[in-house]
Backbone as a ProteinNet text record, in pm:
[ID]
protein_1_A
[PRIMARY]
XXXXXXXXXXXXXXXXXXXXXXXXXXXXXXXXXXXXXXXXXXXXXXXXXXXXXXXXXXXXXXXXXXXXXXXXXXXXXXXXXXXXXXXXXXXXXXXXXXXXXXXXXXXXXXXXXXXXXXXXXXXXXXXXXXXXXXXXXXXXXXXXXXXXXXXXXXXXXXXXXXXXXXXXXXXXXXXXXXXXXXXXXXXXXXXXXXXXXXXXXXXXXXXXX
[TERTIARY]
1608.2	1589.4	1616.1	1602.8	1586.5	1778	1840.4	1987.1	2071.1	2009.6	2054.6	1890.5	1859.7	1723	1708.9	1854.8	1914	1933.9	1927.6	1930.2	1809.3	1826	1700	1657	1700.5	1686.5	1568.7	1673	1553.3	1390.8	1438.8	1286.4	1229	1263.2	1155.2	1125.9	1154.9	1083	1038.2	1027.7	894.4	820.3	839.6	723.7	663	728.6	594.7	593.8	683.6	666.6	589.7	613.5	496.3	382.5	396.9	288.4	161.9	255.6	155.4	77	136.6	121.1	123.4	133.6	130.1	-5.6	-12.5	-125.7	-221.9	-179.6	-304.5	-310.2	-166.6	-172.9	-137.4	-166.8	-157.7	-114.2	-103.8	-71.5	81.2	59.9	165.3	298.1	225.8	370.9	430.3	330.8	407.7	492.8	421.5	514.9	677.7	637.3	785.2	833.5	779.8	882.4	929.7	894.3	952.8	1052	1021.1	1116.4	1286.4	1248.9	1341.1	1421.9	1337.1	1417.4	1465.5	1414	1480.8	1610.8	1630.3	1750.2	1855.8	1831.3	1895.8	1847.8	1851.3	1742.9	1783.1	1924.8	1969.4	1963	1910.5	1882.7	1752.1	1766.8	1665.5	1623.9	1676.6	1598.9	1456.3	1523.7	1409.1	1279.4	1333	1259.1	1153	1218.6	1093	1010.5	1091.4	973.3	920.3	894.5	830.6	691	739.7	651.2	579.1	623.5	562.6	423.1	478.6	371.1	231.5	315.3	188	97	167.9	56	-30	37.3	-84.7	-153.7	-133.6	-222.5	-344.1	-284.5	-369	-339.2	-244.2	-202.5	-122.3	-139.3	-93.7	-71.8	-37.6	-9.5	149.7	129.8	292.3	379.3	306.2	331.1	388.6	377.9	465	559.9	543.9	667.1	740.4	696.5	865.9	950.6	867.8	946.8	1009.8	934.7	1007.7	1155.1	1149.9	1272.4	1384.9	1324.1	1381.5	1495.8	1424.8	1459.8	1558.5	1544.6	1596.4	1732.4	1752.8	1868	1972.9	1880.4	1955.2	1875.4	1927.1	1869.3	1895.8	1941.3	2025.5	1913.2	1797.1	1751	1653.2	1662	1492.5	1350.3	1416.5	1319.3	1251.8	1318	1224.5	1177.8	1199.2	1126.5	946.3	1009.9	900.9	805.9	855.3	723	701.5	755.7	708.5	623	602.6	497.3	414.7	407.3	284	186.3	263.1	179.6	153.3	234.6	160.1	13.8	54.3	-76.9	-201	-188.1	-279.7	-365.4	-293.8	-340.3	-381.5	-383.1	-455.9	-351.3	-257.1	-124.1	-61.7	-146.6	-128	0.5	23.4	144.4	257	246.9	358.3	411.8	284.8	345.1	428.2	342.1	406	559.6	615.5	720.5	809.1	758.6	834.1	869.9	762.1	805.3	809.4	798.7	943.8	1040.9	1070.4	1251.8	1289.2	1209.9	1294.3	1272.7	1204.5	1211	1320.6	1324.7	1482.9	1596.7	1632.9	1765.8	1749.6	1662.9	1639.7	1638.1	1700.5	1633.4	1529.1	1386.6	1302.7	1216.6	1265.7	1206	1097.2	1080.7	919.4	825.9	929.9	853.4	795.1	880.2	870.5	742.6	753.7	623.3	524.4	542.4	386.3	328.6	384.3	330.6	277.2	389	352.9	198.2	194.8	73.1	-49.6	-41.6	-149.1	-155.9	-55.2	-125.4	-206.6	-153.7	-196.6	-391.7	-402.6	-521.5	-576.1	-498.5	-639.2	-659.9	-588	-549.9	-702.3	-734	-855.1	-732.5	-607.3	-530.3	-505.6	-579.7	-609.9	-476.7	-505.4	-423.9	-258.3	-248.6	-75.4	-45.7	-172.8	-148.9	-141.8	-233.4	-190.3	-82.4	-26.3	90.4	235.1	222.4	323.3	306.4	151.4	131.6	175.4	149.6	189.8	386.1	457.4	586.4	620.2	543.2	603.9	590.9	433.3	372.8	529.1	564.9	630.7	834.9	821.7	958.6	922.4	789.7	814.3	802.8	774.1	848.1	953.8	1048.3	1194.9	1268.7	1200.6	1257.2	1130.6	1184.6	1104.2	1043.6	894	823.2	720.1	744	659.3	509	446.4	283.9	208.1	285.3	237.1	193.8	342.3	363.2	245.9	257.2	122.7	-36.8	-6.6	-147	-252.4	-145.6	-137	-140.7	-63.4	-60.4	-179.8	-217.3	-323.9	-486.5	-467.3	-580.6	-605.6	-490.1	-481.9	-518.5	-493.6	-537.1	-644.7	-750.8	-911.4	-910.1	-790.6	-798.3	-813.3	-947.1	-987.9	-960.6	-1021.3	-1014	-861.4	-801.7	-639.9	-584.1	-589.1	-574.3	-556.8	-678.2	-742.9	-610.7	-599.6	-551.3	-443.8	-394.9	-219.9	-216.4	-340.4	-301.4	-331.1	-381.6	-419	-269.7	-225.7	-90.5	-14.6	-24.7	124.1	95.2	-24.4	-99.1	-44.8	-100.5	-58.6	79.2	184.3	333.2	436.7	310.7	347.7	417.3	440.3	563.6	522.6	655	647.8	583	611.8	565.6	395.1	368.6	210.7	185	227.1	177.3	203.8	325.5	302	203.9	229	103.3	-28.5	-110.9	-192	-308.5	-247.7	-406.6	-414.8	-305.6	-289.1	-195.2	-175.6	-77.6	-186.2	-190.1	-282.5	-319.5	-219.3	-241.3	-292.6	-346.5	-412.2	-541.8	-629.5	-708	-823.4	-818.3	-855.8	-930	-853.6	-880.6	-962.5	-1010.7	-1050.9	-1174.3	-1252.3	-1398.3	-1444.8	-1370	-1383.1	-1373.8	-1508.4	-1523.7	-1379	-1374.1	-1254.8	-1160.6	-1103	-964.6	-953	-1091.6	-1158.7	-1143.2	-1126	-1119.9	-1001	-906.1	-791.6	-688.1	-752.9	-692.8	-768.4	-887.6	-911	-830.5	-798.1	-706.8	-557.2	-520.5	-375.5	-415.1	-508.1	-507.8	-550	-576.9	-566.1	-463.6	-456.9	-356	-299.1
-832.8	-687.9	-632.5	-722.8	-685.1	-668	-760.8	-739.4	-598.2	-594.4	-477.1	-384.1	-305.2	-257	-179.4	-172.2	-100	-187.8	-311	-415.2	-389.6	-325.9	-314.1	-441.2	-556.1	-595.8	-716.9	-767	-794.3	-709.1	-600.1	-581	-535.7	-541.2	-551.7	-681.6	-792.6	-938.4	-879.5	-864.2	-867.3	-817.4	-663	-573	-662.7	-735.9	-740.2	-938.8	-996.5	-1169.8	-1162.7	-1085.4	-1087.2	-1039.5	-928.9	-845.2	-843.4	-822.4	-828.6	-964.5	-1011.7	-1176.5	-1280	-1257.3	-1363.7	-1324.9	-1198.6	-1169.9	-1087.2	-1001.6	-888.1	-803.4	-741.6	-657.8	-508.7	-460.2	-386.4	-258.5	-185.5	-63.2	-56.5	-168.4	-233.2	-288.3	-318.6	-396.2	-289.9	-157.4	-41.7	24.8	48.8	147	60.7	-58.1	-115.4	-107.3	-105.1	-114.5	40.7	111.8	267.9	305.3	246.9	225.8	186.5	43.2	-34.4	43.1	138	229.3	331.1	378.1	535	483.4	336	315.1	262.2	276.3	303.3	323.4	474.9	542.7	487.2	461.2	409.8	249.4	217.2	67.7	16.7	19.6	-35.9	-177.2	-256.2	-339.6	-307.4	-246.8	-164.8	-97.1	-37.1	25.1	-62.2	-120.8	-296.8	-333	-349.3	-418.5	-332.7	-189.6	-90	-104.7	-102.3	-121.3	-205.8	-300.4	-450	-410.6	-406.1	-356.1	-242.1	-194.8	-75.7	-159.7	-217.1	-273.1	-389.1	-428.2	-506	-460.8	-351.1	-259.2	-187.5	-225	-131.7	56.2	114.7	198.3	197.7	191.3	158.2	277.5	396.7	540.7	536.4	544.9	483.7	402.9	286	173.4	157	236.4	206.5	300.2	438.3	525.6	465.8	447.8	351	253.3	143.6	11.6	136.2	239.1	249.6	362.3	391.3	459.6	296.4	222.9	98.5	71.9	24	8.2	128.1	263	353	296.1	347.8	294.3	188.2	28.5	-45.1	-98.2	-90.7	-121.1	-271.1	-339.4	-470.9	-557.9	-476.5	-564	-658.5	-780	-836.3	-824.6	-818.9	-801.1	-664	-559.5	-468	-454.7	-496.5	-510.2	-582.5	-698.4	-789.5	-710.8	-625	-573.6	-470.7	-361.7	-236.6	-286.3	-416.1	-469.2	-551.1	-599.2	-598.3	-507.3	-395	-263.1	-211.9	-234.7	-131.4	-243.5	-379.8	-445.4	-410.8	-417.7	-403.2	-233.4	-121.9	-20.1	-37.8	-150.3	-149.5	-87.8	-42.3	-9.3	-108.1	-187.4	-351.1	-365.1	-192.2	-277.6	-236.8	-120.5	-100.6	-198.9	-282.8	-384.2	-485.9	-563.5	-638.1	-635.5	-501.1	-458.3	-474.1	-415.7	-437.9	-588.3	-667.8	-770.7	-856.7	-843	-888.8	-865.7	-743	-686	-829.6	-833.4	-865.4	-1024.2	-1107.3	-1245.7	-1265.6	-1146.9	-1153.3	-1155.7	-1094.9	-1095.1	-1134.3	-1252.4	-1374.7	-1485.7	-1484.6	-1632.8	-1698.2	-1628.5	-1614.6	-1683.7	-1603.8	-1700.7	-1715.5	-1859.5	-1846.4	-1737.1	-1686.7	-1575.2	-1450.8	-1392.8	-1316	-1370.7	-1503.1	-1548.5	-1571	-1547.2	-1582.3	-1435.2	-1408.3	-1263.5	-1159.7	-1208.1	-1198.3	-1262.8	-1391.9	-1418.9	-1356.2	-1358.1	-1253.7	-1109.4	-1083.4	-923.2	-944.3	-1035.8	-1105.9	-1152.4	-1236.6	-1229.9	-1149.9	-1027	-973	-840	-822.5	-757.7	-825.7	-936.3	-1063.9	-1065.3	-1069.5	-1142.2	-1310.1	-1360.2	-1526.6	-1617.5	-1566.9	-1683.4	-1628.1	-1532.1	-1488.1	-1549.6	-1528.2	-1587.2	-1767.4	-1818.5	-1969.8	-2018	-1918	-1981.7	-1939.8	-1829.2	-1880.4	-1968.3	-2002.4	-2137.1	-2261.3	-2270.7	-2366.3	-2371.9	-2280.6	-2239.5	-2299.6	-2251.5	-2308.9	-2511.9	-2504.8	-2697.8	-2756.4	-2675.7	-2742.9	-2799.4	-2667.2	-2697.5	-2741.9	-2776.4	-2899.9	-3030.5	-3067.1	-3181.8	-3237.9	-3108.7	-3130.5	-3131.1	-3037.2	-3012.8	-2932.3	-2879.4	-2880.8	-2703.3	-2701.5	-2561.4	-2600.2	-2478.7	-2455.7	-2496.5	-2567.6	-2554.9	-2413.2	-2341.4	-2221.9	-2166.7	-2145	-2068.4	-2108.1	-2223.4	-2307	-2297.5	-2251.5	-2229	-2093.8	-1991	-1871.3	-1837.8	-1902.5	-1903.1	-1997	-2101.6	-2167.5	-2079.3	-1993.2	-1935.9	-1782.6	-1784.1	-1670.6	-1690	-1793.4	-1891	-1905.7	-1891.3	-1916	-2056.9	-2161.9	-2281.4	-2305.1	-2284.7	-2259.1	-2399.9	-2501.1	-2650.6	-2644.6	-2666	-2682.1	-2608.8	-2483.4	-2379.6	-2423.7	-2500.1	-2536.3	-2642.4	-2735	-2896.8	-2855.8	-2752.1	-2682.2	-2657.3	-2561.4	-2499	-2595.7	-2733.5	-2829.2	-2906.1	-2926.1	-2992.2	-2907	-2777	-2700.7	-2662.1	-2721.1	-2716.7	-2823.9	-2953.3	-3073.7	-3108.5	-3021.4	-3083.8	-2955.4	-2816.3	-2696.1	-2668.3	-2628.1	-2503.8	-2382.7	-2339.1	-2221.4	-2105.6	-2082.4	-1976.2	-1974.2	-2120.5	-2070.5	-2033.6	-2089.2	-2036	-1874.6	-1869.5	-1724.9	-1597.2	-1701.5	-1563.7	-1641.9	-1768.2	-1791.4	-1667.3	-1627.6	-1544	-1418.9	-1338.6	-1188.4	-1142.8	-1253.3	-1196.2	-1196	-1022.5	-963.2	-1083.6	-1175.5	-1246.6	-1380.6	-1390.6	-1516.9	-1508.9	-1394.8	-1352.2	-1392.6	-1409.5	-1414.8	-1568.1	-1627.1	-1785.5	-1775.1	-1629.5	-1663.4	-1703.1	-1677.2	-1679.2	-1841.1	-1921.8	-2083.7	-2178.1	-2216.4	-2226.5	-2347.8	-2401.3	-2531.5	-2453.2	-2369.4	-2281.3	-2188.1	-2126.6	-2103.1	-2205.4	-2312.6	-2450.1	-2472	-2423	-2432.7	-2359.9	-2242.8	-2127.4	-2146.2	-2204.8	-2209.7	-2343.6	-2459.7	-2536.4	-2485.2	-2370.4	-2329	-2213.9	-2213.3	-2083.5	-2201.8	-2283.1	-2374.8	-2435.7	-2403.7	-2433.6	-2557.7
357.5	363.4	503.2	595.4	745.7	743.7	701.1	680.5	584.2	512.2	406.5	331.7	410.3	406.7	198.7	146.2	85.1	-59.5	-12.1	-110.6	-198.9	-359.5	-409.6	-468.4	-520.5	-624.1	-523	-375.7	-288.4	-326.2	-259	-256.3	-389.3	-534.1	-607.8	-634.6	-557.9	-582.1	-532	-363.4	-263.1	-283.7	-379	-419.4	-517.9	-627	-746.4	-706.2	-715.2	-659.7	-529.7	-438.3	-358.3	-332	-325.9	-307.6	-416.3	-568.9	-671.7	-713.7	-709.9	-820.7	-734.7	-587.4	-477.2	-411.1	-343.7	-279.5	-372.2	-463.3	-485.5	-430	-348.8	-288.1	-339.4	-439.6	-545.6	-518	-424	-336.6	-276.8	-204.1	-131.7	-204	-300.7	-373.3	-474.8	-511.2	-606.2	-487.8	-365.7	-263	-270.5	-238	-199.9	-367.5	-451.2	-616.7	-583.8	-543.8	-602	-486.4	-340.3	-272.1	-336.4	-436.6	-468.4	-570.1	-650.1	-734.9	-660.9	-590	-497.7	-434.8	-373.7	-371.4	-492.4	-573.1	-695	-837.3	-821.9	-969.3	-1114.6	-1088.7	-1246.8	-1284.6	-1201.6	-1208.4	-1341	-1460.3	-1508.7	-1463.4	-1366.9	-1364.9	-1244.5	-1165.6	-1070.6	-1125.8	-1268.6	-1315.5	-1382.9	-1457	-1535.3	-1410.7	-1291.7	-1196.9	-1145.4	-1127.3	-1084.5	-1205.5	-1351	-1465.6	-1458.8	-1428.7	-1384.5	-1318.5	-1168.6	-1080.2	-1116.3	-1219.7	-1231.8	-1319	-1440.2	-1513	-1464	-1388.1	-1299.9	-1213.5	-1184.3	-1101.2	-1213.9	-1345.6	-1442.7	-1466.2	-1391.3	-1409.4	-1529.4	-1636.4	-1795.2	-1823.1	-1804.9	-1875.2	-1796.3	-1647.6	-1569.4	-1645.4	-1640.5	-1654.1	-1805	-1896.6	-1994.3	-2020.9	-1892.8	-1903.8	-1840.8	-1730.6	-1694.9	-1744.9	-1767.1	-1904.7	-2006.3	-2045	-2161.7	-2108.9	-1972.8	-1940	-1886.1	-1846	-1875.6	-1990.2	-2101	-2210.7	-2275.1	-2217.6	-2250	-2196	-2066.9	-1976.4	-1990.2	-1993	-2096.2	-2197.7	-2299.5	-2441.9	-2495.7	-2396	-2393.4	-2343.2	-2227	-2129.6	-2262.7	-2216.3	-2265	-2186.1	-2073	-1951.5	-1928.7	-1979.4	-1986.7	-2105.3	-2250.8	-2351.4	-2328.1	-2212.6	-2226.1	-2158.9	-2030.2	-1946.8	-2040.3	-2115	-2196.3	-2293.6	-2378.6	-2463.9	-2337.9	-2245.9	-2210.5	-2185	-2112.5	-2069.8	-2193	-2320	-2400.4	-2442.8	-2464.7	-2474.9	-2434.5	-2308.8	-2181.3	-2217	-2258.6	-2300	-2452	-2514.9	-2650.7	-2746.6	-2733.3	-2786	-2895.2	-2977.8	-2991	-3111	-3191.7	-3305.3	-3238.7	-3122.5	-3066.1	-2978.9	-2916.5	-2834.1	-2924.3	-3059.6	-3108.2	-3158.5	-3218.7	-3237.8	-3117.3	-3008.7	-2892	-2880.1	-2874.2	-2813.3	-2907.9	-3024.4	-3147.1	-3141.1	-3090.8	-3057.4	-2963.6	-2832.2	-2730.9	-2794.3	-2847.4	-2855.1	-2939.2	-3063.8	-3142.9	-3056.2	-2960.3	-2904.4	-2746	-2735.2	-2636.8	-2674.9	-2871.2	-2907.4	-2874	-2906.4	-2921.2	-2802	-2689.6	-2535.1	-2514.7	-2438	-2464	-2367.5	-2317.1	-2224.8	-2282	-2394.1	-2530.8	-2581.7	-2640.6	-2685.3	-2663.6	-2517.4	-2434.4	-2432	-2447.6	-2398.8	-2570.1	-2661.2	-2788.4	-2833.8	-2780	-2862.6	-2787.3	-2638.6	-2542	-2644.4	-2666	-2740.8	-2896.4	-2941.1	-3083.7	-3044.9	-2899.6	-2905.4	-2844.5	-2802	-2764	-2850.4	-2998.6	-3080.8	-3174.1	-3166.7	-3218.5	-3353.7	-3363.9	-3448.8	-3424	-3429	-3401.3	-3484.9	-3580.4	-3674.7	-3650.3	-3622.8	-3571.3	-3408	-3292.6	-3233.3	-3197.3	-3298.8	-3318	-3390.6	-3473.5	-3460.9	-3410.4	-3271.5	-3174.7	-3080.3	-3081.8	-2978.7	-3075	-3226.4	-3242.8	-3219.8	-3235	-3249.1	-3111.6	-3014.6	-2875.3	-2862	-2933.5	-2939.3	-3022	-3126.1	-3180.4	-3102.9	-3024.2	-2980.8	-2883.7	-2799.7	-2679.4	-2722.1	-2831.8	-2877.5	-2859	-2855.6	-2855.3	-2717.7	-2610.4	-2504.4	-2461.6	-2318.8	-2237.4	-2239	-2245.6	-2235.7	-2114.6	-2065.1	-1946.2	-2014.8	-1901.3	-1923.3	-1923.5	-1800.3	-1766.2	-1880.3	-1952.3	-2085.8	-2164.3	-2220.4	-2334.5	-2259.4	-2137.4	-2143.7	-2164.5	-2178	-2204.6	-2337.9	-2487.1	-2561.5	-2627.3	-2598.5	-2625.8	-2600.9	-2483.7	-2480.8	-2492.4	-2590.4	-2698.5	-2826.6	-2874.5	-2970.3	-2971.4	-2875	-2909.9	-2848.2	-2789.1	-2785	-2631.5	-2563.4	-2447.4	-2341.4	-2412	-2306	-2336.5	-2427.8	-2445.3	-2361.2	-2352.8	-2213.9	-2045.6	-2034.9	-1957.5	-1913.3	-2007.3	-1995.7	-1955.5	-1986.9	-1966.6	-1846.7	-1792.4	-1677.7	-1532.3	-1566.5	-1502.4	-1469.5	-1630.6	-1564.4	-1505.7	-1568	-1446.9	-1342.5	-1290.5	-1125.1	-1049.9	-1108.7	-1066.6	-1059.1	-1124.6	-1140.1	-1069.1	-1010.6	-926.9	-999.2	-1119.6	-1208.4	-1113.9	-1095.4	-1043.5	-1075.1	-1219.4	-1271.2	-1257.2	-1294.5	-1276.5	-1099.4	-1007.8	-906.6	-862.6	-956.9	-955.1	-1006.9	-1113.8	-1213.8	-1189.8	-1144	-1198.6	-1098.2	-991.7	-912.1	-977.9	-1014.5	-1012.4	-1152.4	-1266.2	-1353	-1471.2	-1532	-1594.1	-1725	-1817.3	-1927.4	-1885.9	-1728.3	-1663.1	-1623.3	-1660	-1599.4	-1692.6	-1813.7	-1934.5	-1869.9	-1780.7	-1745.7	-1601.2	-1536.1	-1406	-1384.6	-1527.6	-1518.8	-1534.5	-1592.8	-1640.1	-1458.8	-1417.5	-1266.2	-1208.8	-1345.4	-1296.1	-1291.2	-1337.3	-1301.6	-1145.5	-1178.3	-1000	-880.8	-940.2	-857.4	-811.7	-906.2	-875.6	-812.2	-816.7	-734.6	-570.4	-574.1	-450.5	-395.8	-443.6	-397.5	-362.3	-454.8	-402.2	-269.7	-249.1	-118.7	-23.6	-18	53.4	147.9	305.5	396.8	352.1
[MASK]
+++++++++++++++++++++++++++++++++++++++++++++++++++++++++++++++++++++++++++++++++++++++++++++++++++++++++++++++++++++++++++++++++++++++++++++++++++++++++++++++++++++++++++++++++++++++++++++++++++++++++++++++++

C-alpha cells in the first residue's frame, strides 16, 4: 500500500484479514474497507469486503445493503453471495439467507465455504437436522479428499455436535490451517465456540509470542 496507496484490493485484505479477523479492530478495519471502495466504487469485490467488515462489526442493516449492492453489480460473484447470507443470517433473516446461500453453493459446486456458512444459518435457525446433514455432506466428501478442519468444525457445531466441533478445531490448530487462524478470534460463525474454556485455551496459545 505504501507503493500504490490506490491499490484497493490490497487494502480490503488489510481492512477485514487484518484488522477484523486478525486483531478485532472493528473501526479500523471498516475505515480502511470504505477507503478500499472509494478507490473504486464499482468494484463489487470491495463492496463484499466492506459487507464483510460490517457484519462482523454487527452493523447487519449496512451490512446486508452492501453484499446485496455486491451481488447486484456482479451477479456472477460467489463471494458476495456468501457474505450477503451471512449478514442476512446474523440479522435472523434465516430463509433469505438460506436461499442466498443455496444460490451461491449451486454455482461454486457446492463449496465448502457455501456450506459452512449454510449450515451456521441452519443452526442458528434451531433447523438441526438440515444442518447435520451439510456436516454430514462435507464428513462425507473428506473421505474422498481433502476439507478443511476449520470448515468441519463450524458445521459440526451447527449440528449440535459440540466435542466433534471441538476435535476439529483442535486439529486445525495443531496442523495451523490458515483459515482457522484467521477466523478462529473474530469470525462471527466461531464465536458460538468462545465460551468452551479449551477453545479459550487455544486462542490464548495463538496470541502467544
Amino acid at each position: 500500500m505504501e507503493l500504490n496507496p490506490s491499490y484497493g484490493m490490497g487494502r480490503s485484505w488489510y481492512a477485514l484479514h487484518y484488522f477484523q479477523w486478525a486483531r478485532g479492530d472493528y473501526e479500523q478495519g471498516i475505515a480502511e474497507a470504505r477507503r478500499a471502495l472509494n478507490s473504486d466504487p464499482l468494484s463489487a469485490y470491495a463492496m463484499m469486503i466492506l459487507g464483510a467488515c460490517l457484519f462482523t462489526a454487527g452493523q447487519l442493516d449496512e451490512a446486508i445493503e452492501t453484499c446485496r449492492r455486491a451481488v447486484q453489480q456482479d451477479p456472477e460473484s460467489f463471494v458476495a453471495r456468501w457474505a450477503l447470507g451471512i449478514a442476512l443470517g446474523l440479522a435472523g433473516r434465516f430463509e433469505e439467507a438460506v436461499s442466498t446461500l443455496e444460490d451461491g453453493a449451486g454455482m461454486s459446486g457446492r463449496h465448502s465455504l457455501a456450506l459452512t456458512a449454510l449450515a451456521g444459518v441452519f443452526g442458528r435457525a434451531g433447523r438441526q437436522a438440515e444442518a447435520h446433514a451439510v456436516h454430514r455432506e462435507l464428513m462425507d466428501r473428506a473421505k474422498r479428499g481433502y476439507v478443511s478442519a476449520s470448515h468441519l468444525a463450524l458445521t459440526a457445531q451447527a449440528a449440535g455436535q459440540h466435542e466433534e466441533a471441538m476435535t476439529f478445531a483442535h486439529r486445525a490448530w495443531n496442523e495451523r490451517e490458515p483459515p482457522f487462524i484467521l477466523w478462529a478470534r473474530h469470525f462471527p460463525q466461531y464465536r458460538a465456540l468462545h465460551s468452551d474454556p479449551r477453545f479459550a485455551a487455544i486462542l490464548r496459545e495463538m496470541d502467544e509470542p
